[in-house]
N, CA and C atoms as an extended XYZ file, in Angstrom:
342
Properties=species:S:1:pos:R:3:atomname:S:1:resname:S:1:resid:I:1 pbc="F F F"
N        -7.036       16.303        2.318 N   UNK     1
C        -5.884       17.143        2.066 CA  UNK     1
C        -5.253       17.613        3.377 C   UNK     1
N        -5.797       17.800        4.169 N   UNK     2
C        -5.236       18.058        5.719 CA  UNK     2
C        -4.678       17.235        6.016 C   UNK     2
N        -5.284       16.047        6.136 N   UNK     3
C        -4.925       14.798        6.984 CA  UNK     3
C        -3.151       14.593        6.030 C   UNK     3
N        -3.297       15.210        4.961 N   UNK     4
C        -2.117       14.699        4.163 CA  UNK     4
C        -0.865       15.390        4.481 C   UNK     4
N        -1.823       16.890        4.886 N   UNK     5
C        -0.511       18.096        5.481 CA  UNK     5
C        -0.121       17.480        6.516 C   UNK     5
N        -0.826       16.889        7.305 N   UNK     6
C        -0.344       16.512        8.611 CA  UNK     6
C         0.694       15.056        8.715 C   UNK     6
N         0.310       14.511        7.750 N   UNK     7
C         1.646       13.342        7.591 CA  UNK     7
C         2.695       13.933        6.952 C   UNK     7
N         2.646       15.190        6.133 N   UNK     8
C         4.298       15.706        5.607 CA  UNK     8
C         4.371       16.302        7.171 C   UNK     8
N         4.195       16.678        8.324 N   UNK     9
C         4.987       17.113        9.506 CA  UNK     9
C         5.963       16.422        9.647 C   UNK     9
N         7.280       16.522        9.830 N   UNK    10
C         8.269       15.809       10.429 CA  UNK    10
C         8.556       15.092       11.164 C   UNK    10
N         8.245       13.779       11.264 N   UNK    11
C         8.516       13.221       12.315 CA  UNK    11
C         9.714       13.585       13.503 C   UNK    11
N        10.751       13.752       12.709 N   UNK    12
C        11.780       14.400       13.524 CA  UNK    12
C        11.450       15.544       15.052 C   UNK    12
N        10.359       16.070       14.277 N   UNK    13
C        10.015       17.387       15.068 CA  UNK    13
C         9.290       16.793       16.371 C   UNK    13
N         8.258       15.709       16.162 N   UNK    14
C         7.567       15.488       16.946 CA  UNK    14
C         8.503       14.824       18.019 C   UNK    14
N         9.068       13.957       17.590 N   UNK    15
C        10.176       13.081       18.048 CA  UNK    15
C        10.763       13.714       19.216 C   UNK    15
N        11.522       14.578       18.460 N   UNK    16
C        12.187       15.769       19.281 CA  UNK    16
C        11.384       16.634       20.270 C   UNK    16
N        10.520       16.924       20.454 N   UNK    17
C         9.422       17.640       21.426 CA  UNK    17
C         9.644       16.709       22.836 C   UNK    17
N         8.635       15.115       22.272 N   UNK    18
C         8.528       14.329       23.036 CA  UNK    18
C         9.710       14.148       23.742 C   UNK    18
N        10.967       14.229       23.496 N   UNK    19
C        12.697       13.645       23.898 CA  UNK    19
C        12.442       15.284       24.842 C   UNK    19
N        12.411       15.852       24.643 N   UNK    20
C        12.300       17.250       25.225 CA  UNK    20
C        11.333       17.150       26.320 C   UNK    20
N        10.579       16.527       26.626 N   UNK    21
C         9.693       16.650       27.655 CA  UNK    21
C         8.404       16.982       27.797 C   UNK    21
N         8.031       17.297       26.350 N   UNK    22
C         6.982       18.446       25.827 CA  UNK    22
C         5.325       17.111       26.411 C   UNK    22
N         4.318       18.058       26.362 N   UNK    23
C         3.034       16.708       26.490 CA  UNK    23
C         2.626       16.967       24.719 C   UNK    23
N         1.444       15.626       25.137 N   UNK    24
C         0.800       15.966       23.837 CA  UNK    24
C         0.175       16.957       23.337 C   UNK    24
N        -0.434       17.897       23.802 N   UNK    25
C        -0.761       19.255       23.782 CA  UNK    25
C        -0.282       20.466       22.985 C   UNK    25
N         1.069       20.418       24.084 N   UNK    26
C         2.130       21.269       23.338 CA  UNK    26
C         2.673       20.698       21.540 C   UNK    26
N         2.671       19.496       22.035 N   UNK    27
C         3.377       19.045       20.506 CA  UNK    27
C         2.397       19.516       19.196 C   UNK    27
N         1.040       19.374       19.456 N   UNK    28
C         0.020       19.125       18.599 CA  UNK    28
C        -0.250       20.977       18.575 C   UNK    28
N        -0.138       21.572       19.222 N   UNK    29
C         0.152       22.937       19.123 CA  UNK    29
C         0.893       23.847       18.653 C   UNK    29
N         2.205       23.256       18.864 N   UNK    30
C         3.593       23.509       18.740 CA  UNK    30
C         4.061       23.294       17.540 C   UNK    30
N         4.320       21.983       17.262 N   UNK    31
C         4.457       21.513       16.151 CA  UNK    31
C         3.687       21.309       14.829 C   UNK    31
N         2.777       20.199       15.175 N   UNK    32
C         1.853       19.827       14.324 CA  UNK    32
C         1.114       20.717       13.942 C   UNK    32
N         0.152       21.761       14.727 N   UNK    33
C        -1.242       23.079       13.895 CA  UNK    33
C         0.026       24.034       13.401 C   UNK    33
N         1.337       24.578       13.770 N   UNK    34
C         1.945       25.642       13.027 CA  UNK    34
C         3.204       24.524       12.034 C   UNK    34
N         3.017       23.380       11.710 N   UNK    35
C         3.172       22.791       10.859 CA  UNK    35
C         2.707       22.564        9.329 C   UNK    35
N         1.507       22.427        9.860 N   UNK    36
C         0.436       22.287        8.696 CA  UNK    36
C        -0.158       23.938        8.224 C   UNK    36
N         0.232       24.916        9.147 N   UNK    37
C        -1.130       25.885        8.728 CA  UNK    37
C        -0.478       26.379        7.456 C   UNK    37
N         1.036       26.411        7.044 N   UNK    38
C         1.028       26.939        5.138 CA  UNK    38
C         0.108       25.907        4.361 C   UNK    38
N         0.512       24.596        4.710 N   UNK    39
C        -0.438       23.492        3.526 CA  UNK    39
C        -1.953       23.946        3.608 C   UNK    39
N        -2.247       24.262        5.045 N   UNK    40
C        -4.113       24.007        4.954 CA  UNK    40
C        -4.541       25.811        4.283 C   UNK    40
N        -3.470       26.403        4.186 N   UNK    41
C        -3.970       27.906        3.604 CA  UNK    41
C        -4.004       27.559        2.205 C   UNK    41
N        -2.855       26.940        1.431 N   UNK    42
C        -2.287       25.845        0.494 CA  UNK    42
C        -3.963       25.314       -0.122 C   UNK    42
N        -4.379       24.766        0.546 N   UNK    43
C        -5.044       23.740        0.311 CA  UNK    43
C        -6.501       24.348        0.585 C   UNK    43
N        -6.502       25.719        0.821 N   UNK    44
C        -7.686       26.255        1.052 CA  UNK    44
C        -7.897       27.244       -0.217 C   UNK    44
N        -6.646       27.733       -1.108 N   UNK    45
C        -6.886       28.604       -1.810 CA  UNK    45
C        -7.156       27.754       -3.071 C   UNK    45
N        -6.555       26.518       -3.135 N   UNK    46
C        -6.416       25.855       -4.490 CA  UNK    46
C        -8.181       25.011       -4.309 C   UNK    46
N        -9.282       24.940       -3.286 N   UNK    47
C       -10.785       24.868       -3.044 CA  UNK    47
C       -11.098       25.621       -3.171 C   UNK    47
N       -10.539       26.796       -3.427 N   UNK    48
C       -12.101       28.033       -3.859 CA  UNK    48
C       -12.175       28.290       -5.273 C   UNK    48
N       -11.292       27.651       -5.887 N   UNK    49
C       -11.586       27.515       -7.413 CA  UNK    49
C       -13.017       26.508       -7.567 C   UNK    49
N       -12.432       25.501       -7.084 N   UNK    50
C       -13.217       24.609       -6.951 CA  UNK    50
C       -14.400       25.366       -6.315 C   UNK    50
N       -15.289       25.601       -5.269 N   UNK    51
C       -16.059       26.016       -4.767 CA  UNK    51
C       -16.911       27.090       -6.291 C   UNK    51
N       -15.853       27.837       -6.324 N   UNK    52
C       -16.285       28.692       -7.768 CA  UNK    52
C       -16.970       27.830       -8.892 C   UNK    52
N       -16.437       26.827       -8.791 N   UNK    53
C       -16.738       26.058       -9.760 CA  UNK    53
C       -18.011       24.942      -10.048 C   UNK    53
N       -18.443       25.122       -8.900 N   UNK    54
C       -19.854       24.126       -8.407 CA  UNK    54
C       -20.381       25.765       -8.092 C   UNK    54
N       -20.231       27.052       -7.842 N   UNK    55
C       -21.286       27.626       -7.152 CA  UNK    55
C       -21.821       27.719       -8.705 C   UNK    55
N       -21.231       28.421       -9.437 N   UNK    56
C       -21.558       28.747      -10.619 CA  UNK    56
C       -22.420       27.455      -11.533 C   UNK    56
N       -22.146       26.389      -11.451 N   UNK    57
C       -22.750       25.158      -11.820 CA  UNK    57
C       -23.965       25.322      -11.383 C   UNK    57
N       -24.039       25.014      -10.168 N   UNK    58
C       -25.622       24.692       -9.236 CA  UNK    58
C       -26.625       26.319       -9.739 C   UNK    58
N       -25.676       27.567      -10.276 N   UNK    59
C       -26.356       28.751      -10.226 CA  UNK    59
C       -27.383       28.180      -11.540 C   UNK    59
N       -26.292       27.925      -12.394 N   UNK    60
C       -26.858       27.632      -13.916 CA  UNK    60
C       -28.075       26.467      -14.097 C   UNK    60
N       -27.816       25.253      -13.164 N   UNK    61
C       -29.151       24.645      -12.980 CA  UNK    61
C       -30.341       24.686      -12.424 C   UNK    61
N       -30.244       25.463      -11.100 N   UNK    62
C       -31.082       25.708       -9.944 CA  UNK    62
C       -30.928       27.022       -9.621 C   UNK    62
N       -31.133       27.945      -10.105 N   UNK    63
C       -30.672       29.417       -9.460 CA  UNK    63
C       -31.806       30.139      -10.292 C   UNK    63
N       -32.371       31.290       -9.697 N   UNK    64
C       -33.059       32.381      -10.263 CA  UNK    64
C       -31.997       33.400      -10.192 C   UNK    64
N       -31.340       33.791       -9.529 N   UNK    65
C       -30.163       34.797       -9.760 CA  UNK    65
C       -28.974       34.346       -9.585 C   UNK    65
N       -27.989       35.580      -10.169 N   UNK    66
C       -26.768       34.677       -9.740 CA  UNK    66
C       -25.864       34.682      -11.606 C   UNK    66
N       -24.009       34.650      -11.638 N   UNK    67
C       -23.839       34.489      -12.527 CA  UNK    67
C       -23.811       33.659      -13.802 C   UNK    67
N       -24.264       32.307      -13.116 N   UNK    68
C       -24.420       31.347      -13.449 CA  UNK    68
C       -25.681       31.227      -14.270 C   UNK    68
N       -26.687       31.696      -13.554 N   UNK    69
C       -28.542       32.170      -14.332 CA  UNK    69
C       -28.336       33.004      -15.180 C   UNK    69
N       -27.237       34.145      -14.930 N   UNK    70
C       -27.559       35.387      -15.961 CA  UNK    70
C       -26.541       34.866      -17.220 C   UNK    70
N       -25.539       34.088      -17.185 N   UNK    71
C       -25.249       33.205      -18.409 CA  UNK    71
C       -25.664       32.076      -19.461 C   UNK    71
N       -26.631       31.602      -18.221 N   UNK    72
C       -27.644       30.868      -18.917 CA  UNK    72
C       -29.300       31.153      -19.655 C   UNK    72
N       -29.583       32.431      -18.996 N   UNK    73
C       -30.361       33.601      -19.670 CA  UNK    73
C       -29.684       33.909      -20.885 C   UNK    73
N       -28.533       34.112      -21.197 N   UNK    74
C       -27.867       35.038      -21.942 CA  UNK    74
C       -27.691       33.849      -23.423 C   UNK    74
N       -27.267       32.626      -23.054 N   UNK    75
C       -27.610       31.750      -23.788 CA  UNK    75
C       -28.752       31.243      -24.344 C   UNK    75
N       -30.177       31.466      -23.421 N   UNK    76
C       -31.021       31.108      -24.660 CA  UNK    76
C       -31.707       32.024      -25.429 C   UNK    76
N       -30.870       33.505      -25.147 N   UNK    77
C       -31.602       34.790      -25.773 CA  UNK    77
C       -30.259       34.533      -27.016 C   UNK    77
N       -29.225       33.789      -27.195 N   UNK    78
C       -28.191       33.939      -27.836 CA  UNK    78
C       -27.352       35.782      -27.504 C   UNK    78
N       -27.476       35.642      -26.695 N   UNK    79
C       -26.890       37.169      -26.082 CA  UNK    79
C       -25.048       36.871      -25.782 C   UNK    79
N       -24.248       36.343      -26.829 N   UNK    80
C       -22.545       35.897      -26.836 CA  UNK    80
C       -22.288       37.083      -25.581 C   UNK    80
N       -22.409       38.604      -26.373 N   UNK    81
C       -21.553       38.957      -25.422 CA  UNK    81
C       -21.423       39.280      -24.000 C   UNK    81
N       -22.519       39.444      -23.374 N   UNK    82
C       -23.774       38.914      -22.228 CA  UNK    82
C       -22.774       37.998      -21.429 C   UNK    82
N       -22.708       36.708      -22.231 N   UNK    83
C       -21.978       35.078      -21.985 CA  UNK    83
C       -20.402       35.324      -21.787 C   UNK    83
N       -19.827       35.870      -22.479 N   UNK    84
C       -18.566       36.350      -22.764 CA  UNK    84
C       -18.214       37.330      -21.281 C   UNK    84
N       -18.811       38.267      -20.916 N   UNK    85
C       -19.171       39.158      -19.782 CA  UNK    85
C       -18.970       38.352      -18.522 C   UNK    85
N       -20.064       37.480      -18.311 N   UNK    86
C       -20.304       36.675      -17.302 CA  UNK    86
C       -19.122       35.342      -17.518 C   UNK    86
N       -18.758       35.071      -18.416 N   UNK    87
C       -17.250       33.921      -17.967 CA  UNK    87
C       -15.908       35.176      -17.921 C   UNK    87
N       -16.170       36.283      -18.393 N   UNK    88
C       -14.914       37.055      -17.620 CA  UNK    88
C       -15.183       36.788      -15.948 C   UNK    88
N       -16.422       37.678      -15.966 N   UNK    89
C       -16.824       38.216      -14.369 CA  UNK    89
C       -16.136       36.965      -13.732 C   UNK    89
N       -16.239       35.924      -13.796 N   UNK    90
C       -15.616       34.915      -12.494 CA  UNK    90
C       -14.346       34.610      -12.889 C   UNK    90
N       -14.016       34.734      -14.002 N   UNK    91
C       -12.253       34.791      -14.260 CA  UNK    91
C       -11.450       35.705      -13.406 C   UNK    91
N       -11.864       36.770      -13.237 N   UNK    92
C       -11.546       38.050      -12.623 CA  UNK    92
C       -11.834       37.502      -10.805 C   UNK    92
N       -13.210       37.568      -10.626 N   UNK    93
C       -12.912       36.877       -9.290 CA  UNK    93
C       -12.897       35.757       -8.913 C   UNK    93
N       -12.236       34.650       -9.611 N   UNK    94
C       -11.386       33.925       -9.124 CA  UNK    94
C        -9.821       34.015       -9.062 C   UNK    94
N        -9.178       35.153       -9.912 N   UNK    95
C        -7.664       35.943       -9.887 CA  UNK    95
C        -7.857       36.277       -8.827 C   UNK    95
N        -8.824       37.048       -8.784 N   UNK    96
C        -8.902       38.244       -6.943 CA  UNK    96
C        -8.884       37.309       -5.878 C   UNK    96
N        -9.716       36.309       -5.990 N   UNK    97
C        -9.233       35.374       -4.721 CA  UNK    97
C        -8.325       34.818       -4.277 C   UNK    97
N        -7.469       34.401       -5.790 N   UNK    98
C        -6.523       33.632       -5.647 CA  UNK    98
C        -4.685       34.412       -5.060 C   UNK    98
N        -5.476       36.147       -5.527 N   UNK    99
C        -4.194       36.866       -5.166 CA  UNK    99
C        -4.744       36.949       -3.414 C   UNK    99
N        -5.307       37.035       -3.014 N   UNK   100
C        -5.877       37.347       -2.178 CA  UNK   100
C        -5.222       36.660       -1.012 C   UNK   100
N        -5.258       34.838       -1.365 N   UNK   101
C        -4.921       33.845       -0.797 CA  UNK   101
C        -3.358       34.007       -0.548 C   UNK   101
N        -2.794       34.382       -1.933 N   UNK   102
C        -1.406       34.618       -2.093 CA  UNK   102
C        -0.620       35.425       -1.160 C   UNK   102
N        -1.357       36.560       -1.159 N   UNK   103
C        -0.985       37.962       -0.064 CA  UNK   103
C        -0.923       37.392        0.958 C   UNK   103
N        -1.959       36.967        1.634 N   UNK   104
C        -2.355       36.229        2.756 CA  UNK   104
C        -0.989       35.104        3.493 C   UNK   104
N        -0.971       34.275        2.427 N   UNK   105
C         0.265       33.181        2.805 CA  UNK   105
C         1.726       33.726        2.726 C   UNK   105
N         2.172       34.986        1.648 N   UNK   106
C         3.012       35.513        1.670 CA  UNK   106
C         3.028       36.443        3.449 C   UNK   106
N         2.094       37.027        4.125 N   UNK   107
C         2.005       37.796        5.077 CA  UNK   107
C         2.438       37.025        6.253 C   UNK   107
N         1.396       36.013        6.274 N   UNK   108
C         2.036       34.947        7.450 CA  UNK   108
C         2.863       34.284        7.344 C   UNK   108
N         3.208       33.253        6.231 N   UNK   109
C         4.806       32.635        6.342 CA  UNK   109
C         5.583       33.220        5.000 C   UNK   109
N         5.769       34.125        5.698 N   UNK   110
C         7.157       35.123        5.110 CA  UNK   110
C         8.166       33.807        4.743 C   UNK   110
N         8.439       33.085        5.669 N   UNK   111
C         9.987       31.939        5.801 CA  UNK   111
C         9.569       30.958        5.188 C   UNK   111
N         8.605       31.043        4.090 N   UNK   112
C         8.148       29.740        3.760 CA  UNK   112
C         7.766       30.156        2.225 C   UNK   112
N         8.398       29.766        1.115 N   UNK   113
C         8.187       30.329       -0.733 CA  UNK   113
C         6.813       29.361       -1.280 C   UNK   113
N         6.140       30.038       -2.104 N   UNK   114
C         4.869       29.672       -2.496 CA  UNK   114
C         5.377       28.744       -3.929 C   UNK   114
């Protein structure tokens, strides 16, 4: 997903650096890392779902604690609302992260719409 932010950079831009005099350094500084950094924030908030989504997995197979264990406890006591509890609990913080991310990308690229 990076490597992908980094081919939407503009060629134009780079183009233009180089015609400018710029080294490779500057360009890859200049251009290219404050090019990409909305996509890789982009592309960092839309992985922690994901991440959420295997921690909680691996909790439920391999875990002694954790929300993932205490849902799967809760299931073989038939404890619904227990289960119900624990798939809110990560609904909730995965919103919180995801506003989190939001704030975040809204703070730094103000000039740039989500």
């Amino acid at each position: 997903m990076a490597a992908d932010a980094v081919r939407n950079v503009p060629q134009d831009y780079v183009e233009t650096m180089y015609t400018m005099g710029a080294k490779q350094s500057e360009v890859i500084t200049l251009v290219i890392l404050r090019g990409v950094a909305p996509d890789i924030l982009n592309v960092l908030r839309v992985n922690m779902g994901w991440a959420w989504t295997y921690l909680v997995v691996a909790e439920m197979v391999a875990a002694n604690r954790g929300l993932g264990f205490a849902i799967m406890q809760a299931q073989r006591f038939m404890d619904t609302p227990r289960i119900f509890v624990g798939v809110f609990i990560i609904g909730v913080l995965g919103v919180i992260f995801d506003l989190i991310f939001r704030i975040l990308y809204f703070l730094l690229f103000r000039w740039k719409t989500l």
